[in-house]
N, C-alpha and C positions, 0 to 999 in steps of 0.2 A: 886393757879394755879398748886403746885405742885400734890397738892391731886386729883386736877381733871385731870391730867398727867397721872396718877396712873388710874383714876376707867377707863378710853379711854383706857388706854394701855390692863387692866383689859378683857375689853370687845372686844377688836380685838383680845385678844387671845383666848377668849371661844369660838367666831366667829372661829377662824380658827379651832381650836379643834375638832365644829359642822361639819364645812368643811371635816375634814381627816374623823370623824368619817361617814362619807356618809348622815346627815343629825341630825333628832333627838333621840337622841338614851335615854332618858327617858323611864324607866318602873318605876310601882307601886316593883316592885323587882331588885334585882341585876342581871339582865339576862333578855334578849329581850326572848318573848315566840313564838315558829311560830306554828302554827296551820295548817297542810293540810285540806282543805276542800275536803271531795271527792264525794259533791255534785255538786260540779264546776268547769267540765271537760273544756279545753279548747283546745288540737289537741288530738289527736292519734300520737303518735310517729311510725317512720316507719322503720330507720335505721342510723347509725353512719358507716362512713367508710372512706378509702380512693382509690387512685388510682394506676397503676402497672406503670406509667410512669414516668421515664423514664430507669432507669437502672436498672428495674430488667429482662431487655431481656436479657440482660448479666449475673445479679446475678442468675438469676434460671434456669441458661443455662450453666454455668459456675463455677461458684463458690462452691465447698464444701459442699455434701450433710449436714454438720452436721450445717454449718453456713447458710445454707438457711433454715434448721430446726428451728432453732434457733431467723432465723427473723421473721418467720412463726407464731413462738410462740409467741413472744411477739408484732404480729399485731392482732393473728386471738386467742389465747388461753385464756379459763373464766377458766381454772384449779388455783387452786391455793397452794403454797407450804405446811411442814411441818407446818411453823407458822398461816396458811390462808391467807398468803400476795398475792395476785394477780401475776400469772407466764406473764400475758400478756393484752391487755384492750378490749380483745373479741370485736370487730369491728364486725358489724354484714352487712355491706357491703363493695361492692368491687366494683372498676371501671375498664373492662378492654379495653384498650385501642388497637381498629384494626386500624393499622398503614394502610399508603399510599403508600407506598415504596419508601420511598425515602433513606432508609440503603440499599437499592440495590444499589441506584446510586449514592453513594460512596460521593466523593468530587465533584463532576457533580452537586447533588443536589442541590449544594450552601450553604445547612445548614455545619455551620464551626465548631459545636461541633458534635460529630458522635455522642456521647451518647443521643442527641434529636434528632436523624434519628430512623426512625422505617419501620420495614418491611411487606411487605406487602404479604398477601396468592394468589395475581393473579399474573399470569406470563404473560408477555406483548403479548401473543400467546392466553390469550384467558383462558389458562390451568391452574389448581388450585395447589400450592404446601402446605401441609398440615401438612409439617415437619416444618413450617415459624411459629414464634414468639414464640420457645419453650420453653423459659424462662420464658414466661411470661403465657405462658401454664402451666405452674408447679406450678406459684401462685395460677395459677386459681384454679386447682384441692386439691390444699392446702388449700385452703381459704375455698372450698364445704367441705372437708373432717374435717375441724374444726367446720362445721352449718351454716358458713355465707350462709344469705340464699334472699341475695338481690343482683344480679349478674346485676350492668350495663354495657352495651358494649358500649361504646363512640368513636367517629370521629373526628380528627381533619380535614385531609383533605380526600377527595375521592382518591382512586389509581391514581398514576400520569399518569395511561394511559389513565384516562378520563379528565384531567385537560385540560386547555384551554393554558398553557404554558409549559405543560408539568414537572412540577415541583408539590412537597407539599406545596410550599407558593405562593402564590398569587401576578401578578403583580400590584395590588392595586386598589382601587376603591369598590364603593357598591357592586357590582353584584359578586355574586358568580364565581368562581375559576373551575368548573364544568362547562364542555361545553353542550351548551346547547341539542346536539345529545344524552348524556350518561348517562339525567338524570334514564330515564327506567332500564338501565346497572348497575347504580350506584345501585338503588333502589336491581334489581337485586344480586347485590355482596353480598350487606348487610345483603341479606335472605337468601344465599345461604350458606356463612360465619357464621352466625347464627346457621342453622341447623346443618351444618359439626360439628362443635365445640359444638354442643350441645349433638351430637352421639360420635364422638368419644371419650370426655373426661369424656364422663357421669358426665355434668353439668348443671342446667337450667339457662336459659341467661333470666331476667324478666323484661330488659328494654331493650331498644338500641337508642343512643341519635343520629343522623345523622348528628347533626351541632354542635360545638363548638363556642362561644363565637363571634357569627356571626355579631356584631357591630364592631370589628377592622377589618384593612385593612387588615392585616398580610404581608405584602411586604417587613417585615425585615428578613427573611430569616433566624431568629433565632431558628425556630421550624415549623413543621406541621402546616398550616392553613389554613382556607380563610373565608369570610367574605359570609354573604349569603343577600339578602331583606328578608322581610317578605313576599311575595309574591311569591319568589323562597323555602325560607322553606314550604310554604302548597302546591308548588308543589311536594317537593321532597317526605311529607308527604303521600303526596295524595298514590303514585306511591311507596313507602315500604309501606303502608299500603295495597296495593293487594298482593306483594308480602307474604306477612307474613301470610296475609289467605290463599295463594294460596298454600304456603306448612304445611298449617295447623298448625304452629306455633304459640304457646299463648305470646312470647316476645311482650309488650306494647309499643309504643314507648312515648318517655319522649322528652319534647320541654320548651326551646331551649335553656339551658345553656348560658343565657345571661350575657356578660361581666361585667354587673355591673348591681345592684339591679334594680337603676332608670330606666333602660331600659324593667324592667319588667310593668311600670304604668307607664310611660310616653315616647313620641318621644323624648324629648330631642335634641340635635344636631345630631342626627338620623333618620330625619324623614322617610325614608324608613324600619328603623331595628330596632326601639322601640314601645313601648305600647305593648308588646307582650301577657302582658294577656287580652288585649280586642283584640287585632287583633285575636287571635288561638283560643277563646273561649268566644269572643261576636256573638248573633248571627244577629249584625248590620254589622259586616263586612265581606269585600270582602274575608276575608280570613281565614275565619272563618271553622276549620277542629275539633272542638269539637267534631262532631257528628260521628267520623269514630269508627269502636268499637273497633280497638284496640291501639286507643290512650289515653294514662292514662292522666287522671283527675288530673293534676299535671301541674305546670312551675315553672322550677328552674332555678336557675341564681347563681353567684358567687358576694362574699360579699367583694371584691377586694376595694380597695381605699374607701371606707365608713364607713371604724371606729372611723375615732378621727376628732375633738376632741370630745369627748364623744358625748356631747347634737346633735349634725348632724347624728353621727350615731342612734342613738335611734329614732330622727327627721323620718329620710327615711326610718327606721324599721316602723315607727307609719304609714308614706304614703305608705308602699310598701302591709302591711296589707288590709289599706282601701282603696287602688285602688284594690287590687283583689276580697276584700269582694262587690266593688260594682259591679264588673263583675258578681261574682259567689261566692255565698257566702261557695259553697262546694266544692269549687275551691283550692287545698293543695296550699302550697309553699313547693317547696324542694332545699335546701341551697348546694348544689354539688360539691363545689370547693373552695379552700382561701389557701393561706400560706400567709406569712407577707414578702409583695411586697415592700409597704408603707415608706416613711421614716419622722417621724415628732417628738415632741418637744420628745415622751413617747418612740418611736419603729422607727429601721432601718433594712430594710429589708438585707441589706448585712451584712457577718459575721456570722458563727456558732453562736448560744445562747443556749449551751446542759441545762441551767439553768432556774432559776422560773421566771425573769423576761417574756421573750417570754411566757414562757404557762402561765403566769397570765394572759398577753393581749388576748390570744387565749380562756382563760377561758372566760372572759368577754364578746370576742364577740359573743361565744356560747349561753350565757346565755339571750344575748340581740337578738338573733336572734331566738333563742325558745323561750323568752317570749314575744318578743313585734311583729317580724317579726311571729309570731307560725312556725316554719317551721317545718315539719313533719321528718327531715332528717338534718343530717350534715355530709359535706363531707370534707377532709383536700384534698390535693392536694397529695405531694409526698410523696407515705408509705416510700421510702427507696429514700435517696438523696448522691449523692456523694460531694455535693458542698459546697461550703462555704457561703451560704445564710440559711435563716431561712423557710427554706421550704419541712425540712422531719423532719417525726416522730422517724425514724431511720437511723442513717447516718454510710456511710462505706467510705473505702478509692476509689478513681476512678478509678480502677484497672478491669478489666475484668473477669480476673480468679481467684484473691483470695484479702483475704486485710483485717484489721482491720474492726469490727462493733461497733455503738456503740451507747443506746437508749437516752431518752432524757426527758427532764424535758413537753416538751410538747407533746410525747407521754404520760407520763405518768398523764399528767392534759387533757387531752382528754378522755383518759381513767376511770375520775371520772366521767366523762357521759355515754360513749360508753360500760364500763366493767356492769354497773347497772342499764342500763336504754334498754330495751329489749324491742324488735319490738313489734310493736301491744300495749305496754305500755300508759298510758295518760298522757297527763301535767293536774297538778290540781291547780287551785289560795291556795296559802300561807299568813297566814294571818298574820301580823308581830304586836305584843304589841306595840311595838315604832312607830305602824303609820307613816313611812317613807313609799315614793310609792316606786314604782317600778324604777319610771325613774329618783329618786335624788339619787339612792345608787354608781354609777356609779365608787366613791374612796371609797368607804366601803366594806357594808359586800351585797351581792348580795344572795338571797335563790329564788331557785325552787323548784316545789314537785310534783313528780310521784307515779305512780300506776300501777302494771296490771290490767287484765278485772277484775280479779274474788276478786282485794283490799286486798290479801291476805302478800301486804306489803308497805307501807310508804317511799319517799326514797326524801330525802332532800338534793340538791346539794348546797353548799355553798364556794363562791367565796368572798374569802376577800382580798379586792384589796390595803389596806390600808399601809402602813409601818409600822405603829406602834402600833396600837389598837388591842389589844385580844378579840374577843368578846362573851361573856358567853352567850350560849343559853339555850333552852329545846325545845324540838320540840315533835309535838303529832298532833294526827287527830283532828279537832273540835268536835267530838263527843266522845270525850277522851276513844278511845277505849285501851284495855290493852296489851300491847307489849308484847309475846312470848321473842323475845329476842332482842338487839338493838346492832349495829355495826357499826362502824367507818373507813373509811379509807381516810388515808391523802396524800395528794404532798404537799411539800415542797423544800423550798432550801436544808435541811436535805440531804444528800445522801439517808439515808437508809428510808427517807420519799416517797418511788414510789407506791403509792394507800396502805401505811402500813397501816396493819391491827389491831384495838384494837377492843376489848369486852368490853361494858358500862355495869355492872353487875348492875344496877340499874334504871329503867326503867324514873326514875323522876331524874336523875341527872344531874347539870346543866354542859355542854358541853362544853370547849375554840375551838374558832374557833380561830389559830395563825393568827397571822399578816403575810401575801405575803404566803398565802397558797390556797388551794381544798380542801373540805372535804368534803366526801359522807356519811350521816348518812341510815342507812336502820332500816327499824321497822318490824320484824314479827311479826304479827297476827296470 
């Protein structure tokens, strides 16, 4: 009895082993091999970025030319130092957010933190003021002048002189918050707003989202909002889509930043405000605006509450895929919005985490939302956070006019995507020796693998989620083409691990990927 104590005991613990290791981790060698195939494109990548809300109306209006520099750099800069360590994680877009005004109307608004009040460029007269949201005018022109070259303009609420309560949140219910007289107005502002800022700041604006996250009620008062139907988004569609030809403006619009994945392929407890990629681009239904031409070929939605535990998340990644594949099979997903909201057995959204735990889990959902969801895009939520949540890439102290900054462990694991993986680039299937899929690596070792058009480099992002396994790769194209030169860069808990840079002076050499790290391998050809 004692011996066979021993071989059970023996055998739960290789089981667990298997477990941490993310599966099977057997090769014919000491090193898992992955192989890019880059006969087997599977999206086009389109952009990596985040958004200008909330406090940088103040930080880039306010703050210290040399510290708005400084965040600038390390949202929007591919420079990289003395050593080649990465100055910044070159974000290749940007969301800029045209407020409702409800930072005019001060404490009246009702919203009780000022720094989620935002201002708006109409004046209750009708007349446009163009000196309004200068702060976050400065990102914008900072963000053109580093290449970002994916400029969305998003809406939380409409100006509070068209709302139905006169407020940027919503007295609650389905229907939109937007009276029904000001939808033409509204449409109106949007295009108007557009071109102004597209003239004066000498910037091109290439989306403009109309609605925000149009399944909540927004009746809390905590921010900008309101809720829309699907029937009122392809009206308001309908009506910025003349506007935008009328002043000959090429901004596309993007639909409809839905609150949560499932709301994209199914109603859900929704039935007026989900299934939105067959309502906006079936052409069975009533509200079906696929066919206007300057609405992008795209529905994105936020990955909010759908991470854990692992297997769920990857689940609704698998049905968020093949609900849109059976709409339209050339039908994008664009992923636009996430900070870690969530609180469960892995991750709580309250609490600063400048360290590798948060950008592990951030690593992971990236990796499960470009592989299994394909999303063409990923967006974070706050480039610059003053709070004590886990929801900026760069956090400063709450101060208006000056303050402490100071970067972060999941900027800089964001940036093993976003600094390497450049628009127009493809995701390619990676082929792993060890035969693990895709969807058992979940506490291991996680690989993706990119290309530009013209293949003239290999670039393998690998996320080891594990605590304790180092795991020794080699990585190479399937058709064993010969590397020019190979490169590393790593996040870690390390301090001085932010996308650090090493040289693999040997083309065949077999790689450690640490235990609770990011690491970008790239191959020139």
């Amino acid at each position: 009895m004692k011996i066979l104590g021993l071989i059970i005991s023996f055998l739960l613990l290789a089981h667990a082993c298997e477990k941490e290791n993310g599966g099977n981790n057997n090769t014919s060698d000491n090193y898992i091999s992955l192989s890019l195939n880059l006969n087997d494109k599977k999206q086009q990548i389109q952009s990596f970025g985040a958004s200008d809300a909330w406090s940088i109306q103040f930080v880039g209006k306010n703050w210290p030319l040399e510290k708005r520099e400084q965040i600038a750099e390390l949202l929007f800069s591919t420079d990289t130092d003395e050593n080649q360590n990465p100055k910044g994680i070159g974000l290749s877009g940007w969301r800029f957010n045209i407020g409702g005004g409800s930072a005019e109307q001060g404490v009246a608004s009702e919203i009780g933190d000022e720094w989620r009040r935002a201002e708006c460029f109409l004046n209750p007269d009708g007349t446009y003021n163009w000196s309004k949201q200068a702060g976050q005018r400065w990102f914008l022109k900072s963000a053109t002048a580093y290449g970002v070259n994916h400029i969305t303009a998003f809406v939380n609420s409409p100006p509070v002189h068209y709302t139905k309560n006169g407020k940027a949140w919503s007295g609650g219910g389905n229907s939109t918050n937007l009276s029904g007289e000001n939808y033409s107005a509204f449409a109106q502002f949007l295009a108007t707003v557009i071109d102004e800022v597209e003239t004066r700041e000498q910037v091109g604006i290439d989306y403009v989202s109309p609605v925000n996250e149009p399944q909540w009620d927004w009746d809390n008062k905590g921010q900008e909002g309101s809720p829309y139907t699907n029937s009122e988004i392809a009206d308001v569609t309908k009506r910025l889509s003349s506007q935008l030809i009328n002043k000959g403006l090429d901004t596309k619009i993007e639909l409809a930043d839905a609150a949560h994945i499932s709301y994209i392929y199914q109603y859900g407890d929704k039935p007026e405000r989900g299934n939105q990629a067959f309502e906006f681009f079936s052409t069975d239904s009533d509200n079906y605006i696929g066919d206007l031409p300057n609405v992008a070929h795209k529905i994105s939605g936020h990955s909010y509450y759908s991470t854990y535990p692992p297997d769920n998340m990857i689940d609704q990644r698998q049905q968020l895929a093949n609900g849109i594949l059976a709409v339209d099979p050339n039908l994008e997903f664009w992923q636009s919005e996430y900070c870690i909201l969530e609180g469960n057995d892995e991750i709580n959204g309250n609490g600063r985490d400048l360290g590798i735990n948060s950008a592990l889990y951030l690593a992971r959902l990236m990796h499960y939302d470009l592989t299994v969801a394909n999303s063409s895009t990923w967006y974070w939520w706050l480039a610059v956070s003053p709070y004590d949540y886990k929801d900026g890439l760069v956090y400063i102290d709450k101060n208006k006019t000056n303050g402490n900054l100071t970067d972060s462990k999941l900027l800089w694991a964001m940036g093993n995507f976003s600094r390497f993986i450049r628009p127009g680039m493809g995701r390619y299937n990676v082929i792993r020796s060890d035969n693990n899929l895709n969807e058992s690596v979940y506490s291991g070792l996680m690989v993706s693998g990119y290309a530009p058009e013209d293949q003239s480099q290999g670039i393998f992002v690998l996320v080891n989620y594990s605590e304790t396994v180092n795991y020794p790769v080699k990585v190479k194209t399937i058709d064993n083409r010969i590397p020019k030169s190979v490169k590393s860069y790593i996040t870690s808990a390390k301090s001085a691990d932010n996308l650090r840079f090493a040289d693999i002076s040997n083309a065949d050499e077999v790689i450690t990927i640490p235990a609770r790290s990011v690491v970008t391998i790239i191959l020139d050809f």
